[in-house]
N, C-alpha and C positions, 0 to 999 in steps of 0.2 A: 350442457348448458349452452355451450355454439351451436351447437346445431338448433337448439333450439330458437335461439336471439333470430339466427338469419332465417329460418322456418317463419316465425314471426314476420320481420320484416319484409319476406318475400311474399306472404299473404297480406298484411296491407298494401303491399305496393300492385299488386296483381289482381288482388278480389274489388270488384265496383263495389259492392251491399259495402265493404270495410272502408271504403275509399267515403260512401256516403255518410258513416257515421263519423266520420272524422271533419266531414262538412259543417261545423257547427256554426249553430245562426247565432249566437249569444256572445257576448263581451266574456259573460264570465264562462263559456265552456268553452269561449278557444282560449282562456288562459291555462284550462286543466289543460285542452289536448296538446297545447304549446309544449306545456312543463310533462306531457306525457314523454313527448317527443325527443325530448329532452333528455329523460331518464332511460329511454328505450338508446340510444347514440352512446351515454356514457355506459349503459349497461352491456352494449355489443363492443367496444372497446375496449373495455376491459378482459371480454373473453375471447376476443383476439389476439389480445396483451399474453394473457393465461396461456391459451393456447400456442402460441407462437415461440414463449420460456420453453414450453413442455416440448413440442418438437422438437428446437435446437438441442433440449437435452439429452432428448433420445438418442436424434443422432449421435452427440457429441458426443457425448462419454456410453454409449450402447456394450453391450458384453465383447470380449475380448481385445479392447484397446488395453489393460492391463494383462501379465502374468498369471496363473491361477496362483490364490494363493496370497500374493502382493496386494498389499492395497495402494488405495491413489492417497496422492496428497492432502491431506487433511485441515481445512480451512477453521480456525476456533472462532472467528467473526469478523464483521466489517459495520463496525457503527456508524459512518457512513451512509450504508446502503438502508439497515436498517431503521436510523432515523427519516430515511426517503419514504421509505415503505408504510412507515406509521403517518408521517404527516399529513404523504397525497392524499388515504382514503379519509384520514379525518376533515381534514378541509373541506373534501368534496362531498362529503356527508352534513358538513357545519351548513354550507353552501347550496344545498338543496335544500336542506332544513329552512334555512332563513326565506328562500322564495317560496315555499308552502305556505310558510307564517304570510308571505303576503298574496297571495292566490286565498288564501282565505281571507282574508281581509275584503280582499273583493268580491270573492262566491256573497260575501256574507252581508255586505254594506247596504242595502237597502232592504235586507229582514223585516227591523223596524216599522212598525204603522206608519213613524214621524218622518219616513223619508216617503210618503206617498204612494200614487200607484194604483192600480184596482188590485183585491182582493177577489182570489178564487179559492172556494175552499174544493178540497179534491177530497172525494170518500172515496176509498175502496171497498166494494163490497164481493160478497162470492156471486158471480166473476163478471163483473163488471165495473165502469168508473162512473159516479156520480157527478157534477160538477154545480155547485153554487154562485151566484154572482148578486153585487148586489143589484135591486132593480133599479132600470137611470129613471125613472120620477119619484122613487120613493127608495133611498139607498138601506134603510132601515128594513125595507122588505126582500127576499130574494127572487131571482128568478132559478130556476133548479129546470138542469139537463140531464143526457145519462149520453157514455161513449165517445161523443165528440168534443173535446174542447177548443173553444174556439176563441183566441187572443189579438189584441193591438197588435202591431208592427210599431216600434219604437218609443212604446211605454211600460213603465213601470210595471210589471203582474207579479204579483207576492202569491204563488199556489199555497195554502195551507191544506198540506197534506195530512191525512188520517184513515184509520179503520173502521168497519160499522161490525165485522167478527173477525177475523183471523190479519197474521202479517201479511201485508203484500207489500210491492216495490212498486212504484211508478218511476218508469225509466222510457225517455226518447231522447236516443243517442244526440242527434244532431243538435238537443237542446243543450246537451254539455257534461250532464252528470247527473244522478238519480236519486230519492230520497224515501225512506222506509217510510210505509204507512202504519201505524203502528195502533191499536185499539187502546182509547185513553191518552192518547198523545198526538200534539199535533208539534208538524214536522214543516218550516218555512222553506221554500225554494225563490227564492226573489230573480228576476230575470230580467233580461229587456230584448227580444227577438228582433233583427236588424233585417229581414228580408221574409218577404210573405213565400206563402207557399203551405202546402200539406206536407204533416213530418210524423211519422210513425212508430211506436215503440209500445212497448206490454211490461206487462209485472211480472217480475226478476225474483221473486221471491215464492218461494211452492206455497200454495196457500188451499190447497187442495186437488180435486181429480180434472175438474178443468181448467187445471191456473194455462196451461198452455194455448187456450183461446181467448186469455183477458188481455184483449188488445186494446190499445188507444191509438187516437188522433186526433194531433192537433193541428188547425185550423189558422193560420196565423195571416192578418187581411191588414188592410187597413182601416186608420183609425174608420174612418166614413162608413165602411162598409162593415166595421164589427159595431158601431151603435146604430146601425139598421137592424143588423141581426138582433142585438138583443135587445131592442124596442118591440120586435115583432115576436121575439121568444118569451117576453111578458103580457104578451095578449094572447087572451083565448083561442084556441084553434077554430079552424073555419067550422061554422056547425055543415052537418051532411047535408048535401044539394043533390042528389037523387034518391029513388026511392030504394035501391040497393043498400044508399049509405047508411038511410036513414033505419032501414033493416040490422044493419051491422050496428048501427049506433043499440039499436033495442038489445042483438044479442049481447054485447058486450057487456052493457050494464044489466043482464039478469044472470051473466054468467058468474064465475068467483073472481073476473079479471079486476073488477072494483075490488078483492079482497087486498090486492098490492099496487094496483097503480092508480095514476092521478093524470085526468084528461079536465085542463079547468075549461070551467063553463057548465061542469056536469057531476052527478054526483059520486062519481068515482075522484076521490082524495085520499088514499090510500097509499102510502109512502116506504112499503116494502122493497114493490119492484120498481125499475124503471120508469118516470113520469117518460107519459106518452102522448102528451099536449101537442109536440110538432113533430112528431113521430115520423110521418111522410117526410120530411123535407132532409133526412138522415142519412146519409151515402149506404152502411152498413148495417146490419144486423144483430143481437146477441153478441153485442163489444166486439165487431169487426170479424165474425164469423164467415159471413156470408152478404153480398148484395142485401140492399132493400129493395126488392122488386117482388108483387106479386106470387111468383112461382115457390119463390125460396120465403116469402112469410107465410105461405101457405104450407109450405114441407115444416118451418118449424111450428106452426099453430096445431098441426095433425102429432107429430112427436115429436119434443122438443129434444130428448134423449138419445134419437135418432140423430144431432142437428149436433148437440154439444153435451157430451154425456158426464152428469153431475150435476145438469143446473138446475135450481130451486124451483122451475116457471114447471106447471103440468100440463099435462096434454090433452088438446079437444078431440080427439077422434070419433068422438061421441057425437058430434057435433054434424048434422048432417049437409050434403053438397051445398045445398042452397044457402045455408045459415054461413058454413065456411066462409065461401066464396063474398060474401056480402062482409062479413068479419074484417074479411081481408082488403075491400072497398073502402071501409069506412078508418081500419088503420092509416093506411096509404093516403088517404086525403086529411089526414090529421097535420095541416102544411103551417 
């Protein structure tokens, strides 16, 4: 157990990627990583405590400091010692207990609808993240993303996490702490993110053959700049402006890609796969797979299985050069 505490310790203190998840942007995940920190001090203390008893004993009374034969002096107790012995770990257990009670208290204090906030609802699906928000002219209606979420700096965001088939985990370290998506259940993560930036994390929870490519990212801007964003991710995406796009536009919708996705403006609504309304304007691919550039939408459009193996989307290879490549036009300008 020593060796392991300082193993521990000496990998957060040495690894950056451990160094960055312990960077958290949140009130309420620096008070888990605070009280991690915490537990990790009195837990290597202790096994230095342990440790340090057990050597002195070795040495101290080690084989032949007695006769063969003789025994050593026989101690029948010390009430004393052993009232010491019961009291510290109980304290220090009563005493950690009670500051959990209030780390929850806080994780948990803006749950509630009545404490405000914007509402995101997060789906997990196989293997990707959905995200919902309401829309800012009409709060009743939503605007629906897929992969990136994208939040305020210094307001209220209540994720209402859930499942659309199987468990997954939504977990970004630097956010603080994780919360199970569970199908039939929705799961509150209330937060308020203190410095913008892009912060990365995946589902923690096996939820099938590609769960190790259900990556997330979120987005975190300010206020100004995340009610642009989603002012413009509630309007239609730009229709196609060349004759390439408007090629890709035709293959798309005769293809089965209207059988699960939703491009508004057009009659692909179809609420399986990924809405792909501002599809271009997406850093990543297939839930952080791969770039969104050309090359690599074009490697996953020919075989997706080739790309991320397990995922529901089929493949065009059928599909020939000319229709591809126009495909791949008309995605990409989906801004």
């Amino acid at each position: 157990m020593f060796i392991i505490s300082v193993l521990l310790v000496v990998v957060v203190a040495g690894c950056g990627r451990s160094v960055d998840s312990l960077d958290v942007v949140t009130p309420q995940g620096l008070e888990i990583s605070n009280f991690f920190m915490v537990t990790l001090v009195i837990g290597l203390l202790v096994c230095v405590l342990v440790a340090g008893v057990l050597a002195v004993a070795v040495a101290r009374f080690r084989g032949g400091r007695y006769p063969v034969g003789e025994e050593p002096p026989q101690v029948t107790g010390n009430r004393r010692l052993e009232i010491t012995w019961t009291l510290i770990p109980l304290l220090t257990v009563l005493v950690l207990f009670l500051i959990s009670l209030r780390i929850m208290n806080v994780v948990h204090a803006n749950d509630s609808p009545s404490a405000g906030g914007l509402p995101i609802q997060v789906i997990g699906q196989q293997f990707w993240w959905e995200y919902r928000y309401p829309a800012p002219s009409n709060p009743s209606t939503q605007v629906i993303t897929a992969n990136e979420l994208h939040i305020p700096v210094g307001q209220i965001v209540r994720l209402q996490v859930a499942s659309n088939d199987v468990l997954h985990d939504f977990w970004v370290p630097q956010l603080g702490w994780k919360r199970d998506a569970v199908p039939g259940k929705t799961n509150t993560m209330s937060m308020t993110v203190l410095r913008a930036g892009t912060y990365d994390g995946e589902c923690t929870n096996l939820c099938g053959i590609a769960h190790a490519w259900m990556r997330i990212r979120v987005i975190a801007e300010s206020e100004l700049q995340f009610q642009s964003w989603l002012t413009a991710q509630a309007q239609p995406g730009d229709p196609p402006a060349t004759p390439q796009q408007q090629h890709g536009q035709r293959v798309f919708l005769a293809n089965t890609c209207t059988s699960c996705h939703t491009v508004a403006g057009t009659t692909a609504q179809a609420q399986v796969g990924p809405n792909l309304t501002h599809f271009g304007s997406r850093f990543y691919l297939a839930s952080g797979v791969q770039v969104n550039d050309p090359q690599h939408l074009r490697a996953w459009l020919e075989n997706p299985q080739a790309v991320k193996r397990g995922v529901l989307m089929p493949g065009y290879a059928s599909l020939g050069n000319d229709d591809l490549d126009a495909l791949v036009a008309y995605l990409e300008a989906l801004k």
